[in-house]
C-alpha positions in Angstrom: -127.4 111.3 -26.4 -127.2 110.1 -30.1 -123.3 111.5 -30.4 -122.5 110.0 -26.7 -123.8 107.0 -28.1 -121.5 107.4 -31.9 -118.3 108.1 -29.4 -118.8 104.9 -27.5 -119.4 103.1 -30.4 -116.4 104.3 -32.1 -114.4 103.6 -28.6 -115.2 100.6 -29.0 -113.9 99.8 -32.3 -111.3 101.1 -32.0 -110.8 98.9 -29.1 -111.7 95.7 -31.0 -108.9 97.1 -33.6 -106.2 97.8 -31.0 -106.6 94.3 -29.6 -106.4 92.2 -33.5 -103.2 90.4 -34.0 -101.1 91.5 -37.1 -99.2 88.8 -38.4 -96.7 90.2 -41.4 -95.7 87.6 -43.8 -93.2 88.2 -46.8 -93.5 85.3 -49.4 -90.7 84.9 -51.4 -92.8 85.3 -54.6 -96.5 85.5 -55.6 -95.9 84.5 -59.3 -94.7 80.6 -58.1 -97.8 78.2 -58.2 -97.4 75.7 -55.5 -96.3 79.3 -53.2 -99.3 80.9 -54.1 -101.3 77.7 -52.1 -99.2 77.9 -49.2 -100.2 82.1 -49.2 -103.6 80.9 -50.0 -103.8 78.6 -47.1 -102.4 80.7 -44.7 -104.5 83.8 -45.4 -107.9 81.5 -46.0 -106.7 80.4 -42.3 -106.6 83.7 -41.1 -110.3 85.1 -41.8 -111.3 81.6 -40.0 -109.6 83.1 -36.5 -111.2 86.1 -34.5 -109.2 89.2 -34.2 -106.4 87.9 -36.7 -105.0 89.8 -39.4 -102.6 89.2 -41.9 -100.5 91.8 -44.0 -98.9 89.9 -47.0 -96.3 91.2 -48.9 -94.7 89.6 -52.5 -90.5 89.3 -52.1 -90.4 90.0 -55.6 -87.0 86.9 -55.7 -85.5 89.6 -54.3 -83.4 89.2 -51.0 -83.2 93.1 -50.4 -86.6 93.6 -51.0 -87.5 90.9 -48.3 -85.3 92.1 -45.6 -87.0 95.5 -46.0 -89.8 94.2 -45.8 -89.1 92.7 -42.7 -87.8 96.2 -41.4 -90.9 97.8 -42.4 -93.1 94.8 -40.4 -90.8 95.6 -36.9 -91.3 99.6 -37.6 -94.9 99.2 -37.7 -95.0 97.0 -34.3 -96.6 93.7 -35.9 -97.3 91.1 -33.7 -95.4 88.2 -35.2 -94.2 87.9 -38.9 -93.9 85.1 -41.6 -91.3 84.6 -43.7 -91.0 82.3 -47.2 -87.3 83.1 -47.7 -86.1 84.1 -51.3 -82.6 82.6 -50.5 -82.9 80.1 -47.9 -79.0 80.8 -47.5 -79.3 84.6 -46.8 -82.0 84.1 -43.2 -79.4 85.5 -40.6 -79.9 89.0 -40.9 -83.6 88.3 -41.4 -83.6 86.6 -37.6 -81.4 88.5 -36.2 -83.6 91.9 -37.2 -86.6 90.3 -35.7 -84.8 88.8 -32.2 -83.6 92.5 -31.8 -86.5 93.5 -31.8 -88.2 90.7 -29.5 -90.6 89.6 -32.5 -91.8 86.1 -33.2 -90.3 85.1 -36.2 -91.6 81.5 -38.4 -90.0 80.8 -41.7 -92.6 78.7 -43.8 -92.1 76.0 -46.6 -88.0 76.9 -47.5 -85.9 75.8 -44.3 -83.4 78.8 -43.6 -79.8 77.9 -43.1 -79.7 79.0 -39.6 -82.4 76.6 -38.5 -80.6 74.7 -36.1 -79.5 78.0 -34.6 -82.7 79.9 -34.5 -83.5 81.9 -31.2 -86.0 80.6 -29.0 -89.5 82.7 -30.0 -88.3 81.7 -33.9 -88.9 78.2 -36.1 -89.6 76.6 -39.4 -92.7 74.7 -40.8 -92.4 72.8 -43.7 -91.7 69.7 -44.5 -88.6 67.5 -44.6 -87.0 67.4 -48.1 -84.3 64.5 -47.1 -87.8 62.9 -47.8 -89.2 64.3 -51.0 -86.5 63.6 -53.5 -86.3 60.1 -51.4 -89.6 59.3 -52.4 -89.3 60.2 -55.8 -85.7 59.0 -56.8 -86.8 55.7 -55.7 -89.9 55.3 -57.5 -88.0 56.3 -60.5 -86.0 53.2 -59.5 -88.7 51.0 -59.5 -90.3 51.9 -62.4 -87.6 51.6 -64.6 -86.7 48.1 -63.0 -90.4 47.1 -64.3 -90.1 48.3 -67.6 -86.7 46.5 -67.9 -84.0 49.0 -67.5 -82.4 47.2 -63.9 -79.1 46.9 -65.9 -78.4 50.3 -66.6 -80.7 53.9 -67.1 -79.7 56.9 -68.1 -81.1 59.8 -66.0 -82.1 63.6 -66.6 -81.9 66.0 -63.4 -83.8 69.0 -63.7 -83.3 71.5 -60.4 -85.4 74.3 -58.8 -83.0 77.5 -57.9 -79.5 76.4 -56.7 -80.5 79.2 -53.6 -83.5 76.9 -52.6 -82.6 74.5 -49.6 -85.2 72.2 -51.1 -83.7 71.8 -54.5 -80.4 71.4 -53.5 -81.8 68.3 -51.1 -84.0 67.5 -53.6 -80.9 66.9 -55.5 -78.8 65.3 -53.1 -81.5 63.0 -52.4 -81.6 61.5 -56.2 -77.5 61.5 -55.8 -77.9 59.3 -52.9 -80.5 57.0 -54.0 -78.4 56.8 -57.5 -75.7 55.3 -55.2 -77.4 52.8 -53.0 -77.1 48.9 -54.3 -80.7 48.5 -55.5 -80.7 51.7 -57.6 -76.7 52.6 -58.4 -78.1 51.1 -62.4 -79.3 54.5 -62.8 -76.7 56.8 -64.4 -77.2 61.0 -64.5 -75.6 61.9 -67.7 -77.3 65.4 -67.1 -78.0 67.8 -64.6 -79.3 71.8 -64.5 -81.5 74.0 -63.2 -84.7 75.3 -64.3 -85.0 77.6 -61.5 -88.7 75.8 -60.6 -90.5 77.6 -63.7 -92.5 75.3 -66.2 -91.5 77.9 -69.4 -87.6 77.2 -68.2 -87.9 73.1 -68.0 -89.6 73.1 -71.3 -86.9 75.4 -72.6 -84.5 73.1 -71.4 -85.5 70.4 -72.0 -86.1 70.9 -75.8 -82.5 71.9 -75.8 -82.0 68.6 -74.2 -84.0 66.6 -76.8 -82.3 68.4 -79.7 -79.3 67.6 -79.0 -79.8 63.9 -79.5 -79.0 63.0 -75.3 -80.8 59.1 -74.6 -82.4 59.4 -71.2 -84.5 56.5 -69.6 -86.3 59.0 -67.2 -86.4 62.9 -66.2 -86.3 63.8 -62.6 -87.6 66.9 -61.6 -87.7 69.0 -58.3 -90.7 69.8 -58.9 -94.2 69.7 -60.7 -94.1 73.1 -62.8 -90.6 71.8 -64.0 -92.1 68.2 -64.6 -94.9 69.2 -66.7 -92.6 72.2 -68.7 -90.5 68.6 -69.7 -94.0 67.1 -70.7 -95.1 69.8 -73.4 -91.3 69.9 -74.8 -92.2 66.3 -75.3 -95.4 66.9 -76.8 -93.9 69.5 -78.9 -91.2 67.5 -80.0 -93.4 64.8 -81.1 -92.4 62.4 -78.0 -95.0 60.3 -76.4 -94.8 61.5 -72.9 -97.6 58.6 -71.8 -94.2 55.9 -72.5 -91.8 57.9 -70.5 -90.9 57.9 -67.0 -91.0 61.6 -65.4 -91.4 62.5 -61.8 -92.1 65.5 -60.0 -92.7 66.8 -56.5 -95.5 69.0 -55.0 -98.5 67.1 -56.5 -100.7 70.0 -57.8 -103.5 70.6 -59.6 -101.9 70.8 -62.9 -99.2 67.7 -61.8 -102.0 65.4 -61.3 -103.7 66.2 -64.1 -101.0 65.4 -66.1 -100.7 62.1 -63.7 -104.3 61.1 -64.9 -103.0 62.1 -68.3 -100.8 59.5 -68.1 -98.0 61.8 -68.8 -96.4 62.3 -64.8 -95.8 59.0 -63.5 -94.5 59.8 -60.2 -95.2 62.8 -57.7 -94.8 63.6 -54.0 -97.7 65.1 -52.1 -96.3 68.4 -50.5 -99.2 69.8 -47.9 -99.3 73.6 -49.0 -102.4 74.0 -47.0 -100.9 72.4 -44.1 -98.0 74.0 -44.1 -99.4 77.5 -44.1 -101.6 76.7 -41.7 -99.3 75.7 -39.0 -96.9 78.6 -39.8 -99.9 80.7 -38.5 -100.7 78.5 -35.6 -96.8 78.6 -34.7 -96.8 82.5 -34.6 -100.1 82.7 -33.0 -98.6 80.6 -30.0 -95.2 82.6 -30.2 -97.3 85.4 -29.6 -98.7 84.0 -26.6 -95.3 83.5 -24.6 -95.8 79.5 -25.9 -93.2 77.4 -27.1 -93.4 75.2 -30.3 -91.1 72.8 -32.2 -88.1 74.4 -33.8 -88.7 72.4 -37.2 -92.2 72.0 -37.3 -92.4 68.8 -40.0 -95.7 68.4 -42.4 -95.0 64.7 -43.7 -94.1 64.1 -48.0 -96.1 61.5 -49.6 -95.5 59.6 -52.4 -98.3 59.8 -55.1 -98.4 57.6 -57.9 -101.6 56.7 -60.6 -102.7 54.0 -57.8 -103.2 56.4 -55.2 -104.1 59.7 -56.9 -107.6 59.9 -56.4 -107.1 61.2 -52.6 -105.0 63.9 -53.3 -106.7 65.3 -56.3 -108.5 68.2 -54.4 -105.9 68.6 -51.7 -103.0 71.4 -53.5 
């Protein structure tokens, strides 16, 4: 009786096992900050859903390495997999792996190149980047209007990795608020990448401050890049309080530097939202359901006024 009673019991579990859903996801990179909320989010999501597993696996920045781990998701029958792409240029072969082999496929956060072209049980949630750099290029704007520079400014561009869809808009987006009437004062005498990593912006910028270049603000794509330009600026004996630098992603350690003083403009980028409608998105993919094919999480523009709200949020 008792061993009839262990064998239905273990029937049954493995039952329960055979009917979870395994959701693969391949982020990009584990050691990136603002990524490691959007992971965060996705797999504190997960334990929140019955039967719902998810199997997450670091890209390493490596393109190879995240196509294989794609492979390795369709050879072990997942039910649907995630995907934060390392080069947002380099998605085909990544969607056309997982269409071959009738798989639901959602890229999160980093909006592959093929997006407009993506096959019908496959989208993107994130958020709209013609928007982020917007919201910060033209706060920049109208700071430096206020403290007097609507005549002419000289402008520092530092960029996330030239691979990224998000910093090249990012980019673009500063370019095109530099060239509308109300802003086309500002002038960018210099432009480079920092490849989204705080030791790399303070690297450059040092380099930037020693060799003598007048700036009137410091754009950057993002906040690990932002506050890397606030401790060269420490370290070089500038006050950062009396400069004008913006970043993007309003994290923990951006708005701290915000209520610092030192980060005077930031754009709210919902990590947590974003992973958790990349899960929602698969779940219903998996279900035969249909969902947007750019799934958009709104930017907001955070500034000292408004801080307070989005303190615990990222």
């Amino acid at each position: 009786m008792k061993k009839t009673l262990m064998l239905a019991g273990f029937v049954a579990l493995m039952s329960n096992s055979a009917m979870a859903t395994t959701i693969g996801v391949s982020m990009a990179r584990f050691d990136d900050n603002f990524l490691t909320i959007v992971r965060n989010g996705m797999s504190d999501y997960a334990k929140t859903l019955p039967d719902t597993r998810l199997q997450i696996e670091d890209g390493g920045n490596d393109v190879a390495k995240q196509l294989d781990q794609v492979k390795n998701f369709i050879a072990s029958k997942v039910d649907a997999i995630i995907v934060n792409p390392v080069d947002t240029n380099a998605t085909q072969a990544i969607s056309a792996a997982a269409e071959a082999a009738h798989i639901p496929l959602v890229y999160v956060n980093r909006q592959p190149v093929n997006v407009d072209t993506l096959p019908k049980d496959q989208a993107f949630v994130g958020s709209d980047e013609k928007d982020s750099g917007t919201l910060e290029a033209t706060e920049v704007c109208r700071l430096l209007k206020a403290a007097g520079h609507g005549k002419s400014a000289a402008i520092l561009v530092m960029e996330g990795e030239l691979s990224n869809q998000a910093a090249v808009q990012r980019t673009k987006d500063v370019h095109d608020v530099v060239a509308t009437p109300d802003c086309k004062f500002m002038r960018i005498v210099q432009e480079q990448t920092a490849n989204w990593q705080r030791d790399q912006a303070q690297n450059l910028m040092t380099n930037w401050l020693s060799s003598g270049i007048k700036y009137d603000a410091v754009i950057a794509n993002n906040d690990e890049m932002a506050i890397g330009i606030i401790q060269a600026m420490k370290a070089a004996g500038v006050d950062a309080s009396k400069s004008i630098v913006a970043g993007v992603d309003a994290t923990k350690d951006g708005l701290a530097e915000m209520k610092a003083g030192n980060l005077k403009v930031t754009v709210f980028q919902d990590a947590d939202g974003q992973g958790r409608g990349a899960v929602d998105a698969a779940l219903t993919l998996i279900k035969g359901g249909t969902v947007e094919k750019k799934g958009y999480v709104p930017f907001q523009l955070v500034t000292p006024a408004n801080m307070a709200k989005f303190m615990a949020k990222n």
